[in-house]
C-alpha positions, -999 to +999 in steps of 0.1 A: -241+943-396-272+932-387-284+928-355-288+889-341-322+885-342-348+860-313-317+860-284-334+847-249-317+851-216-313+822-199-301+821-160-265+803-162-274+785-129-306+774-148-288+761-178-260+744-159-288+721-141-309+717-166-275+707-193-258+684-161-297+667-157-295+653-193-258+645-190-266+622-161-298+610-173-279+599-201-248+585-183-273+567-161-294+552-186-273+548-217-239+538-202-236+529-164-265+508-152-276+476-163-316+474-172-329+451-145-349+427-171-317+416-194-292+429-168-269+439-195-260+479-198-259+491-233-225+480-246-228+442-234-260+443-253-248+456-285-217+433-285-243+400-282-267+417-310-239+422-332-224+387-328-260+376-330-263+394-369-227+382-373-238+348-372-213+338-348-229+314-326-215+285-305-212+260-331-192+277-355-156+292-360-144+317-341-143+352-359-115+380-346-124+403-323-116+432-342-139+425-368-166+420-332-155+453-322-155+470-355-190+461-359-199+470-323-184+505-329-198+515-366-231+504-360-241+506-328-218+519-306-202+549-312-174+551-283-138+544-282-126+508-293-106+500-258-142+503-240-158+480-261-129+454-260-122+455-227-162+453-223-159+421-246-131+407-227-148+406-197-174+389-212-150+361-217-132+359-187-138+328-160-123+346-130-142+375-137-181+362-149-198+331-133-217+324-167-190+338-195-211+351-224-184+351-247-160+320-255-129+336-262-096+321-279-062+338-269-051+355-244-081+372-225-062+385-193-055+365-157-064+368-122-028+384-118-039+414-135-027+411-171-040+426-200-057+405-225-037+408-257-046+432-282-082+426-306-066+419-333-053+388-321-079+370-303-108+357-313-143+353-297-176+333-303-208+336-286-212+309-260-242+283-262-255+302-228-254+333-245-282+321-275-304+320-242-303+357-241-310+366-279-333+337-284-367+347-300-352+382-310-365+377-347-400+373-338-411+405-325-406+399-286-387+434-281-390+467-291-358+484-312-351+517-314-328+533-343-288+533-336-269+567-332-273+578-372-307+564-377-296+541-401-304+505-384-322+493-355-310+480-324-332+460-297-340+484-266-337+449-247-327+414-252-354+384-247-334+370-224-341+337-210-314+339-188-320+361-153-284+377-163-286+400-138-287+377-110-266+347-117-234+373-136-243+405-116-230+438-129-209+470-114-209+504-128-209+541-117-232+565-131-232+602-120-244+603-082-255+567-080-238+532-086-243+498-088-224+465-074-246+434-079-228+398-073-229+370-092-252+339-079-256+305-085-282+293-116-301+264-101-304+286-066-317+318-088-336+289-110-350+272-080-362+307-060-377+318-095-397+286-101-409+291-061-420+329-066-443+316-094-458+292-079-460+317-048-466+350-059-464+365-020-430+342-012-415+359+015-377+372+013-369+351+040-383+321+018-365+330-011-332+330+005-340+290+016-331+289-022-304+310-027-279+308-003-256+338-010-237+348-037-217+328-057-184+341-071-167+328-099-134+324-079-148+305-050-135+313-017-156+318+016-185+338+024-182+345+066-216+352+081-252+357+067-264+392+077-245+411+050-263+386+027-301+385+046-298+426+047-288+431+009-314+408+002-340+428+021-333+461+012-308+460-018-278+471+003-253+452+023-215+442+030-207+401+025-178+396+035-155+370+016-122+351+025-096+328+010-099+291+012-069+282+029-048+251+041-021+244+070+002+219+054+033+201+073+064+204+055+095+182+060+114+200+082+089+202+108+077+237+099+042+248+087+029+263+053+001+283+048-016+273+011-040+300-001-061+280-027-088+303-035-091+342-031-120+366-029-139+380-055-119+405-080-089+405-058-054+410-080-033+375-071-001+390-078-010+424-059-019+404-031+016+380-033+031+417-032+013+433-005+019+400+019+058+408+006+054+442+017+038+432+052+061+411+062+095+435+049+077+455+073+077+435+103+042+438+103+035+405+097+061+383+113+071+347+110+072+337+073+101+327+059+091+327+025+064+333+002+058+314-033+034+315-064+032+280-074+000+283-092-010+263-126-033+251-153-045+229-126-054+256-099-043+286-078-017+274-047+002+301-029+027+286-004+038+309+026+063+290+050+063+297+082+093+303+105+100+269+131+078+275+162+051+303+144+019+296+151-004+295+116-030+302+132-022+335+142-001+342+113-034+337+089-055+358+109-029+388+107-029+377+069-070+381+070-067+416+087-041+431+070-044+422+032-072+412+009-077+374+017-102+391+035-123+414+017-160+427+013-183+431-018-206+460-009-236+451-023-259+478-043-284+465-063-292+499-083-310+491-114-330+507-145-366+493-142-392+511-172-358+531-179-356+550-143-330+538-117-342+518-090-330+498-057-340+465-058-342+437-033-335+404-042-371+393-054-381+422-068-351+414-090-369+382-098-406+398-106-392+421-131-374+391-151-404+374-143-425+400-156-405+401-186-406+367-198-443+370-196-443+398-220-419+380-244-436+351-244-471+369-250-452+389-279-433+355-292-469+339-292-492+366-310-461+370-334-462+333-344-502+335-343-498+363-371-475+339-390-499+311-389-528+328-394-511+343-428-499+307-438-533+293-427-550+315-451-526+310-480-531+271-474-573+277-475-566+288-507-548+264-519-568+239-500-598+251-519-577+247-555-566+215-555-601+203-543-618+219-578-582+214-591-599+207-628-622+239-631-592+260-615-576+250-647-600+256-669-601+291-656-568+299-659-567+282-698-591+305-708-579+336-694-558+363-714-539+371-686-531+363-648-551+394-638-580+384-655-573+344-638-571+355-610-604+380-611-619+349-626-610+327-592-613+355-571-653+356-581-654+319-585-642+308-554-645+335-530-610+344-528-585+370-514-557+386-536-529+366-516-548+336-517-551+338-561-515+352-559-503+314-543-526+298-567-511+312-599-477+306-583-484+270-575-458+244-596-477+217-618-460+192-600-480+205-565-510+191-588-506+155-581-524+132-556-494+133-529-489+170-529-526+176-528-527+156-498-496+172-480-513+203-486-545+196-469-527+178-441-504+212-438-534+230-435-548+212-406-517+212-390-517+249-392-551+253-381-540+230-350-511+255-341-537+286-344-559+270-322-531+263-298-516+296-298-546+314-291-553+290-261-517+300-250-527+339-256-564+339-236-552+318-206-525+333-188-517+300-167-505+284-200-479+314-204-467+308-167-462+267-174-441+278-208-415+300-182-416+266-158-404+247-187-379+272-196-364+271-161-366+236-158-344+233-190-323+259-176-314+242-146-310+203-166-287+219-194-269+250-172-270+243-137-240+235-119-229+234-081-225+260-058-186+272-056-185+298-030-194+279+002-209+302+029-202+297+067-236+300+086-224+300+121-219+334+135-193+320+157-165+312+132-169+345+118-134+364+121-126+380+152-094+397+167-094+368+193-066+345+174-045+377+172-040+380+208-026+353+234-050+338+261-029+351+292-041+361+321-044+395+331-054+420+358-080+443+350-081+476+368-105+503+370-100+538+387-128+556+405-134+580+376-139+551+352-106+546+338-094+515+330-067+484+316-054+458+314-024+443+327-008+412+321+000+393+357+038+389+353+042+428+359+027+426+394+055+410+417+047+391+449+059+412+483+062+406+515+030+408+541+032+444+557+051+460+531+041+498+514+032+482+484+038+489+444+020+520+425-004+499+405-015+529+384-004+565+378-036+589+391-043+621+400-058+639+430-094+634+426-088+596+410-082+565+425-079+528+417-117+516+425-114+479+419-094+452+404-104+419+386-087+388+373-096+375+343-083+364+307-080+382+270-105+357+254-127+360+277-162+380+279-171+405+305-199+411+318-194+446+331-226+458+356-225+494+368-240+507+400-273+520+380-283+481+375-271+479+337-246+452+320-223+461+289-205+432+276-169+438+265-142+413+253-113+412+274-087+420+244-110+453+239-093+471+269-062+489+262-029+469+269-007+492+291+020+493+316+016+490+355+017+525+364-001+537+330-037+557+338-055+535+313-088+545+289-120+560+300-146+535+305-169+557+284-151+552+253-157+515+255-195+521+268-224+545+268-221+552+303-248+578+317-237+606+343-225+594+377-225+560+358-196+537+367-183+497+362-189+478+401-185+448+388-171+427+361-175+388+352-159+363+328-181+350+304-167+316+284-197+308+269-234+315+279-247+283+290-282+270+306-280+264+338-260+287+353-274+323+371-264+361+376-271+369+413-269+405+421-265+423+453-273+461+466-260+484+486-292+480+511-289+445+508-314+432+481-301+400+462-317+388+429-308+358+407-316+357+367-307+330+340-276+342+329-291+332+295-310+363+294-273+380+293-265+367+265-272+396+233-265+428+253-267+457+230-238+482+225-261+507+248-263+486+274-294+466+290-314+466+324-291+439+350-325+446+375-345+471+389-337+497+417-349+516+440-343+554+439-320+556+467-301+525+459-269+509+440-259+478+426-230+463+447-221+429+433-229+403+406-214+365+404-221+337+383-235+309+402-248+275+394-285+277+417-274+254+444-245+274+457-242+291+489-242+330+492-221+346+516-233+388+521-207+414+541-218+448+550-194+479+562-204+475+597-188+441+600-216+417+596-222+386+571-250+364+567-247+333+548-277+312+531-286+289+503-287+302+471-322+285+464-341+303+489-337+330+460-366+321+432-351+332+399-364+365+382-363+381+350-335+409+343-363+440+354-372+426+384-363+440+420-352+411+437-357+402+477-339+411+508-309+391+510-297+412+542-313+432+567-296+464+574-299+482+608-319+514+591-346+487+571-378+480+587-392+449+568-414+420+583-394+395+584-374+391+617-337+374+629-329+360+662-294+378+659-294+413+678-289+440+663-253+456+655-240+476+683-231+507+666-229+534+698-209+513+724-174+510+726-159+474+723-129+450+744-111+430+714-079+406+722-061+438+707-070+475+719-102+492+724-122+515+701-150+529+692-172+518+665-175+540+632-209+538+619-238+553+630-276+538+619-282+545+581-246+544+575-242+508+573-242+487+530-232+456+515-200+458+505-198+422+488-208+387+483-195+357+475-200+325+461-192+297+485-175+270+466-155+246+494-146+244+531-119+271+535-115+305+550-137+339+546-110+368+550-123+400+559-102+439+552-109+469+563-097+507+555-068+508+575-052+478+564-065+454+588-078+420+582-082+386+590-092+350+581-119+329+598-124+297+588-162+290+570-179+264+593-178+300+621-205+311+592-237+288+606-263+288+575-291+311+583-325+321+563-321+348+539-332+385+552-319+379+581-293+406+600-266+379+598-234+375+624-203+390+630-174+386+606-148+412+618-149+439+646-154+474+633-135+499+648-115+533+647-083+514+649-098+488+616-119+514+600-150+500+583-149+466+563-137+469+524-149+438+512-150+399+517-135+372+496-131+334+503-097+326+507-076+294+501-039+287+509-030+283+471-036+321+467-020+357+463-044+386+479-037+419+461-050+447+482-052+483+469-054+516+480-070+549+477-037+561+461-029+537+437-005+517+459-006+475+454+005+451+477+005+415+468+011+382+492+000+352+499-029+344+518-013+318+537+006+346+558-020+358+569-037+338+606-066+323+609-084+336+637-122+341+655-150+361+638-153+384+668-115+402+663-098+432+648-079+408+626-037+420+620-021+445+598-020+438+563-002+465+550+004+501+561-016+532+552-006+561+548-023+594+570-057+602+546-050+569+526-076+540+530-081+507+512-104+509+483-104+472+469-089+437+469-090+405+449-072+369+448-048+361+425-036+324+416-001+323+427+025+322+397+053+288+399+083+301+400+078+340+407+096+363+431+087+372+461 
């Protein structure tokens, strides 16, 4: 045996990439993507050509689609029959195409899912849109390339007057790369096509003042534009779509959701099942029943709702939980000179554009060939009949047409084609009236050469011929939009509606963890009792501060580095009293050493209304609380520091309020809010309060705080805790009415003085007395402006909670130790305290 001759050794690893290159070459560009100027992948186009040579246009009968198929797969095609039928039936489906190609007759499949019934019992006819897409095939506007055995040709790509791609979009997946383009509305793609020719530099921005969004063949809702705006920019992008539903009232007093529309290429009867499912699960809970009662006159799903269910509620679970809300991930991937591109939404439109120029410039020097061939045939005859006599002479005499025709040829200055028409010319073409129509054909002819190559050498004259097109387009095809899209950010679909709008107690540790609680767990005790563990910590944690607010609500949260966060109140975990809550850094980016000092409920971000911030060395600062109002998920700048200061403080005031500042070593100042001239969000701010260790110019007539001496009150002696330096601003408030400013300290002690004690000084001053400061008090906690209406929740270093109402506790002098509020414990101190609206009805 002889040995194999010419072997080559070839690197498997080499040959593996080189073999799996072509492989997805070829998946991408000869099955998987659609080509970007017909937006049809290969089998859609052979289906149309082959109806096309079938002859089975609009206007005639219907042919099966076995015989379609048949043709599809021996002459072009040369894959498995289901592909190319189910590739057909798509074609022909209204749920599924917003333009159907194909006008199909049988059963073509349902929005439920089904099958379409087997080829050989449909039938299928190209639809009047579709001749759009093959028209001008025949006159040498594409290039064709031989089928799989080289026996035929088959058109690379269709004319296509249609933008396919755009108004019928396409999905496929290729090997590493896919594509998921949505459908869109004609006369909007029509509209944004005729503006890009007229302005070849259009802006994105301007094209999508034509087209609005995508427009899907089953309707339903399109929430918010910035999936749309960034697919449209870049070619990638998530729009999200919902059902169109309706709250009915039924007889029995009850309410019924009706789901008339659904998203895009969602299964109806997968998504009757799945809402089935949900609510054998308990996770969706009061429906009573749920009903398909769709028909040839449109889709209606009835879900009844259980007496008292709110539907509200009950359809935004629906939204979140099952696929009457869904998203279309956009990914406009497409072949463009046969390599795959990503395209944004008008270079889309420049290569259609771009290809219609080049079909119209072939489909123009074709017909120029053709009437420059007939022109020249109609010379000659032109030329016989007008010496029709010696013509006839010529031929009499002649032995043969070869010898005629030599004889014309010489005569008249002929060319082989034109003698050939001559000699072929009927007697009856001889007489007056036919000589005339020839003649008059002949000028006609030269007319439409002359046109023609006006068309060819001015390019603006090309342009007006793809204005008319459109514009004909739009008259004959264009319909009204069917997806409507909601603009306004704010209706877009939020967890919100999911979660009641109770009031609840947020609380925050002093190592940054923190929940909420709903009101109703916190009881109402007794004035001097040891109070209720508020929250479970451990040694080195304690509970730092508590606010009142509401789950709908926005807060502001400001830490003590002078940045905001905004969080929504429903964000926080929902836990038990005594839980330990979640970390404040899993909600935001907190830096080291970062923490929440403050937290404010947010409605709505209004003008007119103002942040004002205060320090820890008394600085106050007021900004628009506009310039809150987009807070990044990083954070923003609240105001500017200094190096050896914190923020304190923030409240939301209205510009003519009145500010009232505390500091540890029992001293408040209160002035008008409009002595502080608004800032922006990096400024410092101004001195709102004048410590005892800052040496600025301005001055008070109030001496300064005795901080050595001891002190007489109405109570006991004691000495004074705070030395200079030692003294900050513990808080501020907003004075609203005429009541009483109640003052705590560490060791339980407080007090309530009544407002008018508080005479209204210039800001920077070193303010008055509020409360004495002494061992027996400890220094001050914090401030708050009390009425008699009120709960006062006070809180401890160790977690402990004590809630009463403010009206127990005396109204008394500024210069006094104030009464015991609750006891402390050895090595416990209060930490924090807040009003609470008192609850109708709850224990005490």
């Amino acid at each position: 045996m002889e040995p194999v001759q010419n072997i080559l050794p070839i690197k498997i690893e080499d040959e593996l990439r080189t073999s799996f290159l072509d492989y997805s070459m070829s998946v991408i560009v000869s099955r998987a993507l659609p080509d970007a100027r017909d937006g049809l992948k290969p089998v859609h186009r052979r289906i149309l050509y082959a109806m096309y040579q079938l002859r089975n246009f609009y206007n005639r009968p219907h042919l099966k689609s076995a015989r379609i198929v048949g043709d599809v797969l021996g002459r072009f095609h040369p894959h498995g029959d289901t592909a190319v039928y189910e590739a057909l039936v798509r074609l022909a489906q209204d749920f599924s195409m917003r333009y159907q190609l194909i006008d199909g007759q049988g059963n073509f499949g349902s929005v439920d899912g089904d099958s379409a019934a087997a080829m050989r019992y449909t039938e299928s006819r190209l639809k009047k849109i579709a001749g759009l897409m093959l028209a001008d095939i025949d006159k040498d506007t594409v290039d064709f390339t031989a089928n799989y055995d080289g026996k035929e040709l088959e058109p690379v790509v269709l004319p296509a007057k249609l933008p396919q791609l755009l108004i019928n979009g396409a999905s496929g997946i290729a090997v590493g790369m896919a594509t998921n383009i949505p459908p869109h509305n004609i006369k909007e793609i029509a509209y944004a096509l005729l503006a890009l020719i007229e302005n070849p530099k259009i802006t994105i921005e301007r094209i999508m003042d034509y087209v609005k969004g995508p427009d899907f063949p089953t309707a339903g809702l399109i929430y918010g534009v910035t999936g749309i705006r960034q697919a449209y920019l870049t070619g990638h992008g998530s729009v999200v779509m919902r059902a169109r539903t309706k709250v009915e009232d039924t007889k029995n007093g009850r309410e019924r959701i009706v789901v008339t529309e659904i998203p895009y290429q969602v299964n109806k009867s997968r998504l009757i099942e799945k809402i089935a499912e949900l609510v054998q699960d308990k996770k969706i809970e009061g429906v009573s029943d749920i009903r398909d009662e769709s028909n040839k006159d449109g889709m209606r799903i009835a879900i009844d709702l259980k007496k008292g269910e709110n539907a509200d509620i009950i359809l935004n679970n629906l939204y979140k939980l099952t696929p009457m809300q869904s998203s279309f991930g956009v990914n406009v991937v497409a072949l463009v000179d046969g390599s795959p591109r990503v395209l944004n939404i008008k270079q889309l439109l420049e290569v259609f554009y771009s290809h219609r120029r080049e079909v119209l410039i072939r489909r123009t020097a074709h017909e120029l060939l053709k009437a420059e061939e007939r022109g020249h045939i109609l010379e000659g005859l032109k030329i016989a009949v007008e010496s029709i006599d010696e013509v006839v002479a010529i031929i009499r005499k002649s032995r043969d047409p070869q010898l005629a025709g030599q004889e014309l040829k010489a005569r008249f200055g002929l060319t082989d084609i034109q003698v050939k028409a001559i000699l072929e010319m009927r007697l009856s073409r001889l007489t007056g009236l036919e000589r005339d129509k020839i003649i008059a054909e002949y000028q006609e002819v030269m007319a439409i050469i002359a046109n023609l190559k006006d068309i060819l050498e001015k390019p603006e004259r090309i342009t007006q011929l793809i204005i008319d097109e459109v514009q004909l387009l739009i008259e004959e095809f264009g319909d009204e939009r069917r997806t409507e899209i909601i603009m306004s950010a704010a209706d877009e679909f939020t967890m919100e509606s999911l979660v009641a709008d109770d009031e609840v107690a947020v609380t925050v540790s002093l190592t940054g963890y923190v929940k909420r609680t709903p009101l109703t767990q916190i009881r109402a005790q007794r004035r001097g009792g040891k109070g209720k563990s508020g929250m479970l910590t451990r040694e080195e944690d304690a509970v730092n501060s508590v606010f009142i607010t509401s789950n709908h609500q926005s807060l502001l949260c400001f830490t003590n580095s002078g940045r905001v966060f905004e969080i929504k109140v429903y964000q926080l975990p929902d836990l038990p009293l005594r839980s330990r809550g979640k970390h404040f850094a899993s909600l935001c980016k907190l830096g080291e050493g970062e923490k929440i000092v403050s937290v404010l409920p947010v409605k709505e971000f209004s003008e007119g209304h103002f942040i004002c911030s205060v320090t820890a060395k008394g600085i106050i600062k007021k900004t628009d609380l506009m310039a809150y109002s987009s807070i990044k998920t990083s954070g923003i700048i609240a105001l500017k520091l200094d190096d050896d200061d914190t923020l304190v403080s923030c409240a939301i005031t209205t510009g003519k309020n009145e500010i009232l500042l505390a500091t540890r070593a029992g001293r408040a100042i209160r002035f008008n809010e409009d002595e502080i001239r608004p800032t922006g969000r990096a400024s410092r701010g101004v001195t709102g309060i004048r410590l005892d260790d800052t040496h600025e110019e301005e001055t008070t007539e109030e001496p300064p705080v005795v901080v050595a001496d001891e002190v007489e009150t109405d109570e006991e002696p004691g000495k004074v805790l705070l030395k200079p330096g030692e003294d900050r601003v513990v808080g501020m408030q907003i004075l609203t009415d005429n009541s009483t400013i109640l003052s705590v300290c560490e060791n339980g002690y407080g007090k309530r003085t009544p407002l008018e004690e508080y005479r209204t000084q210039g800001r920077g001053g070193k303010g008055i007395y509020t409360i004495r400061v002494t061992t027996r008090n400890g220094p001050v906690v914090g401030i708050l402006q009390a009425g008699d209406t009120e709960d006062l929740m006070v809180m401890t270093s160790s977690g402990k909670i004590t809630r009463f109402n403010i009206q127990e506790i005396g109204v008394i002098g500024r210069l006094t130790q104030g009464v015991r509020l609750m006891h402390v414990e050895a090595g416990e101190k209060v930490i924090s305290l807040c009003k609470v609206q008192t609850v109708e009805g709850e224990e005490i």
